[in-house]
C-alpha positions in Angstrom: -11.5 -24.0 10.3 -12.5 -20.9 12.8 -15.5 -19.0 11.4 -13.2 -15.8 11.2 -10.8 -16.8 9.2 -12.5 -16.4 5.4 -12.8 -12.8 6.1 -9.1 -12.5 7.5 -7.7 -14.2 4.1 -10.5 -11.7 2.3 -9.0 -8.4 4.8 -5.8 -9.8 3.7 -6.6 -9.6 -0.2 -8.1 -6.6 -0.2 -5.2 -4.9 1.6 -2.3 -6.4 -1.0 -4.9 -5.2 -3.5 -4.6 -2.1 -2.5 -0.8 -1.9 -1.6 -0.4 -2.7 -4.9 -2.4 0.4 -6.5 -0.4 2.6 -3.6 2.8 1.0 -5.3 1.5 2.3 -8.8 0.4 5.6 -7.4 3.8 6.1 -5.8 5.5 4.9 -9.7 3.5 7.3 -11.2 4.4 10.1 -9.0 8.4 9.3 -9.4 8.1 8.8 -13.0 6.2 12.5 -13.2 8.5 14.0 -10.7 11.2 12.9 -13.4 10.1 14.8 -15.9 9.4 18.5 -13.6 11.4 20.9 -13.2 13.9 21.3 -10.7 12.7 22.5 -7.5 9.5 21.5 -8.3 9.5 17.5 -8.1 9.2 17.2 -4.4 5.5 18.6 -4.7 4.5 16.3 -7.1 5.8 13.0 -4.8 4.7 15.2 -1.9 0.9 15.0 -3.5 1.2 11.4 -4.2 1.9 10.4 -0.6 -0.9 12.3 0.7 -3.2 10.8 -1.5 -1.6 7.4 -0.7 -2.1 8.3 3.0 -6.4 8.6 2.0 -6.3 5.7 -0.1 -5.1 3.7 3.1 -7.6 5.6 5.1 -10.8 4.7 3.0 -9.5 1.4 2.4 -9.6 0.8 6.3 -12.9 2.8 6.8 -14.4 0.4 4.2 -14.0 -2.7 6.7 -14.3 -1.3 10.1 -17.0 -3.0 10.8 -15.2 -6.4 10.6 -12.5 -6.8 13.0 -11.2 -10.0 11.3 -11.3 -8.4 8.2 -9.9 -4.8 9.7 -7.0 -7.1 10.9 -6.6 -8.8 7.6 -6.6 -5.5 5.4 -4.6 -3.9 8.1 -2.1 -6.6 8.0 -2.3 -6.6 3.3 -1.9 -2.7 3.6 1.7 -3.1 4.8 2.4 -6.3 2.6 3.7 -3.8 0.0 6.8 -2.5 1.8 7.6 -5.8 3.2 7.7 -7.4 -0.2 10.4 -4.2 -1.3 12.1 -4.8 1.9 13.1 -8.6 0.9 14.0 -8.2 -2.7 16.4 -5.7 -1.5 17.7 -7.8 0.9 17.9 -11.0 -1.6 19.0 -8.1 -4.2 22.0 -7.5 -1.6 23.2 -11.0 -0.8 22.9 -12.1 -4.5 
C-alpha cells in the first residue's frame, strides 16, 4: 500500500463529510425560501450558496498542507453533486 494513500481515503472523507453538510445547508435554504415571500426567496438561496461557497473554501484551506489529502477532499467536495447526478439518472431510466 503507497504511504499516501491513508490520507487520500481520509481527504476523501472529510470532503463527503462536508458535501453532505453543504447538501443540508442548501435544504435548509430551499425549505426557508418556501416559506418567504415572493420576491424575496432568491436572497435567502442566494445567502446559502455563498456561505456554501466558504464552507468549501475553509474546508480546502484546512488541508492544504497535504497534497494527498488536498486531492482527497478536493475529490469528496464534489462527491455530493455526483451522487444527485446518478439517482436522477437511475430515477429517469426506472
Amino acid at each position: 500500500m503507497p504511504h499516501w494513500l491513508p490520507a487520500v481515503l481520509l481527504g476523501f472523507a472529510y470532503g463527503t463529510a462536508v458535501s453532505g453538510l453543504k447538501e443540508f445547508i442548501l435544504w435548509l435554504g430551499l425549505r426557508r425560501a418556501r416559506k418567504l415571500q415572493t420576491g424575496k426567496e432568491h436572497v435567502a438561496i442566494i445567502k446559502h450558496y455563498i456561505f456554501r461557497i466558504f464552507i468549501n473554501l475553509a474546508a480546502l484551506f484546512l488541508v492544504y498542507k497535504s497534497a494527498p489529502m488536498l486531492i482527497g477532499a478536493a475529490i469528496g467536495l464534489s462527491m455530493g453533486r455526483n451522487i444527485l447526478l446518478l439517482k436522477q439518472m437511475i430515477l429517469r431510466k426506472g
